[in-house]
Backbone as JSON, one array per atom type, in Angstrom:
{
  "sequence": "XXXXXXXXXXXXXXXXXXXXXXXXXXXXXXXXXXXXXXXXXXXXXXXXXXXXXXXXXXXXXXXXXXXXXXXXXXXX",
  "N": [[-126.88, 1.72, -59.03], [-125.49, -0.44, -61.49], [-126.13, -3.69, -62.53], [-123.01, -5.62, -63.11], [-122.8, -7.99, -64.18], [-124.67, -10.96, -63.68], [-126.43, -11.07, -60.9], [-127.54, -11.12, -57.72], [-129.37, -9.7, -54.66], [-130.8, -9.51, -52.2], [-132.85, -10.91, -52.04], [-133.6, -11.07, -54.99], [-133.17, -11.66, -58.49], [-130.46, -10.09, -60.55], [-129.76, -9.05, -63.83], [-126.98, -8.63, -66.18], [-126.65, -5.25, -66.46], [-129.34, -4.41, -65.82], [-130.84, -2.01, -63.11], [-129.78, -1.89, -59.78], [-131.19, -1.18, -56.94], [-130.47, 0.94, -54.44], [-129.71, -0.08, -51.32], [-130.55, 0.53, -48.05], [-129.9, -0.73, -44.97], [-131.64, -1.68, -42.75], [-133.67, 0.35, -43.26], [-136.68, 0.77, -42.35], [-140.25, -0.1, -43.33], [-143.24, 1.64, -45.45], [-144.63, 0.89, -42.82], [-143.56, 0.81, -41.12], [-142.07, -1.41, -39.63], [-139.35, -3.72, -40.27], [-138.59, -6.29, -42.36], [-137.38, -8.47, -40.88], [-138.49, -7.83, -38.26], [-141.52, -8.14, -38.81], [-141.4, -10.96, -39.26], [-140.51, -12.39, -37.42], [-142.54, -12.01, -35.35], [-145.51, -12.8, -33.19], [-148.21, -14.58, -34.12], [-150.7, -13.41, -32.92], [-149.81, -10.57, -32.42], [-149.33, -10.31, -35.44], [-152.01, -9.81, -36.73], [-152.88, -8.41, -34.9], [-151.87, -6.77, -36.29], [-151.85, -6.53, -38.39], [-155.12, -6.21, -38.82], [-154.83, -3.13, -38.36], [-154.04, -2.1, -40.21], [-155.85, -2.68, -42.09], [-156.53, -4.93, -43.29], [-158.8, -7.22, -43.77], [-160.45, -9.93, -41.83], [-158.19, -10.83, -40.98], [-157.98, -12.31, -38.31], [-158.4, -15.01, -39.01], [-156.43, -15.54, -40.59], [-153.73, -17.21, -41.12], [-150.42, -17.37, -39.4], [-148.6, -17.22, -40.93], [-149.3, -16.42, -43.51], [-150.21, -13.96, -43.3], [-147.97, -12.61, -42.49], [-146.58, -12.87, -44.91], [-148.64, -11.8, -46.16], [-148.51, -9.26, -45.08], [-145.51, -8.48, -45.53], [-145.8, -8.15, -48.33], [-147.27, -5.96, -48.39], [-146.57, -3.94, -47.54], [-143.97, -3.07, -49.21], [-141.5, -4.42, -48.58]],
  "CA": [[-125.75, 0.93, -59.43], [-125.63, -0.82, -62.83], [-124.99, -4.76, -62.24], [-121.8, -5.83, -63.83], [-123.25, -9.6, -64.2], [-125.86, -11.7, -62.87], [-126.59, -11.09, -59.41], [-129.05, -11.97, -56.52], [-129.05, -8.63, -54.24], [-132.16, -9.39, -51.49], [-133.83, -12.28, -52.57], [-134.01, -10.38, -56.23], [-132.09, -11.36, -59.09], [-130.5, -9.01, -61.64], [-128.77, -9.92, -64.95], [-126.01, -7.55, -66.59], [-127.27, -4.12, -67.09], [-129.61, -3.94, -64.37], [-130.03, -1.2, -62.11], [-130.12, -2.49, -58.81], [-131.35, -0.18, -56.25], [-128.86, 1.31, -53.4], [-130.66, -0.58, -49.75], [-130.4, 0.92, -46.85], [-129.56, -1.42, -43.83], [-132.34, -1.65, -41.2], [-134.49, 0.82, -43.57], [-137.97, 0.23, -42.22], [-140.95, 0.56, -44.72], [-143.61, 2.67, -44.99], [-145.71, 0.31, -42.25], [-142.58, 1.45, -39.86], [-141.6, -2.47, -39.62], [-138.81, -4.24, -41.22], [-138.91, -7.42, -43.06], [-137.24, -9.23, -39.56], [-139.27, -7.82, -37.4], [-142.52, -9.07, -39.11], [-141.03, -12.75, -39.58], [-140.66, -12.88, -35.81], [-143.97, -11.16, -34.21], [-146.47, -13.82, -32.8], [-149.39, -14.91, -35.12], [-151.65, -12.68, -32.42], [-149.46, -9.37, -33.1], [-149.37, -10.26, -37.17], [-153.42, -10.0, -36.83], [-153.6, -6.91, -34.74], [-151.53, -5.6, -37.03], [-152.92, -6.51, -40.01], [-156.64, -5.34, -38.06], [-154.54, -2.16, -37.96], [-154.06, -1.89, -41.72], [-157.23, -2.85, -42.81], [-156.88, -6.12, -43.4], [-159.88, -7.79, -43.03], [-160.6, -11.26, -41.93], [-156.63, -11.02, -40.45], [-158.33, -13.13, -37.19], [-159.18, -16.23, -39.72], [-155.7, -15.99, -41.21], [-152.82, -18.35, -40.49], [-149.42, -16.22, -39.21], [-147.57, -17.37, -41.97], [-149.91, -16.43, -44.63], [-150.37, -12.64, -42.57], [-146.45, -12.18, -43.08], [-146.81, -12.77, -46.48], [-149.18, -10.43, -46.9], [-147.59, -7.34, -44.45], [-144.39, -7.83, -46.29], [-145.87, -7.61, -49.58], [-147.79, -4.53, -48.53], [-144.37, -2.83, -46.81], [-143.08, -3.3, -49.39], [-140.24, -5.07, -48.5]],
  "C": [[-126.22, 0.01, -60.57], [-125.18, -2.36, -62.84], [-124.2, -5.16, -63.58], [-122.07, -7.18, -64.68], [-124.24, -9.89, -63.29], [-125.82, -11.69, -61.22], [-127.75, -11.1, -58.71], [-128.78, -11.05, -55.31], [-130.93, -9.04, -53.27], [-133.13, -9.98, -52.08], [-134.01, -11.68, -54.39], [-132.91, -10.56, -56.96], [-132.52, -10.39, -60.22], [-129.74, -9.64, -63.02], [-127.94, -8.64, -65.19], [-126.88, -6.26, -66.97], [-128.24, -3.7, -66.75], [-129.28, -2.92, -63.74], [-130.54, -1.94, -60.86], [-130.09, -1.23, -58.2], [-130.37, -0.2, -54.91], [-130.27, 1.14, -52.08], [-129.73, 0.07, -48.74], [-130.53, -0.13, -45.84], [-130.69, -0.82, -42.63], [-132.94, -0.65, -42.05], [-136.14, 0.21, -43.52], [-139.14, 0.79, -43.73], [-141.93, 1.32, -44.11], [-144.58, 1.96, -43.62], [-144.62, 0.94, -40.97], [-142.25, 0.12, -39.37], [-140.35, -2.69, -40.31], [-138.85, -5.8, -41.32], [-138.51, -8.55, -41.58], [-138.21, -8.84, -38.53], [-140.99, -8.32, -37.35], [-142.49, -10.21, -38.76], [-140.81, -13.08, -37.87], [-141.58, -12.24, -34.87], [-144.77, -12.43, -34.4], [-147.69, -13.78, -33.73], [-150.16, -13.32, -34.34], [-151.22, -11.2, -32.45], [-149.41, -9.49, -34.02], [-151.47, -9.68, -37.47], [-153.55, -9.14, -35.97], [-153.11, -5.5, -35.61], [-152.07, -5.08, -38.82], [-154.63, -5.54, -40.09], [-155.97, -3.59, -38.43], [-154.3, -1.2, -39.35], [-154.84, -2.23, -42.75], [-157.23, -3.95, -43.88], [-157.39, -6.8, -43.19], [-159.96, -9.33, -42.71], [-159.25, -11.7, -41.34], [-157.24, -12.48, -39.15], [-158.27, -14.17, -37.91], [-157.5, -16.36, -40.49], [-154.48, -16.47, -40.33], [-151.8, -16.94, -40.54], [-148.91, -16.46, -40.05], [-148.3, -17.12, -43.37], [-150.26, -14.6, -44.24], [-148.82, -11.97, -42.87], [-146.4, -12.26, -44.27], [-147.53, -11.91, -46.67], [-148.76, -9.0, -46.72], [-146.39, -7.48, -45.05], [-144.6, -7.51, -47.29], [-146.82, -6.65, -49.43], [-147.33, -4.04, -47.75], [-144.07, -2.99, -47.76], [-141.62, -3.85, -49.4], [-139.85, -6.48, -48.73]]
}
């Protein structure tokens, strides 16, 4: 889709002429998470999961700095 005008589509803005990409609802990424279900797992599941994706040092990191990193490597 081609935006018409300035728009803000998933935390992402677009300006006129933009393609904005077509989201799928509840499309998990490739980690098999989605962006809610990260933001609410306990520090101690963010850090086995991170352990699980070869993220090292995950034990030493704060949960809110572990979500930041598994969403920006999901992609999402």
């Amino acid at each position: 889709m081609i935006a018409e005008y300035t728009v803000k589509r998933n935390g992402k803005w677009y300006k006129a002429g933009d393609e904005i990409p077509d989201i799928v609802l509840g499309e998990k990424s490739s980690g098999g998470y989605t962006k809610t279900e990260i933001n609410r797992m306990s520090t101690a599941d963010l850090q086995a999961l991170a352990a699980e994706h070869g993220i090292e040092g995950a034990e030493e990191i704060s949960g809110a700095e572990l979500k930041r990193i598994l969403i920006e490597q999901f992609g999402l």
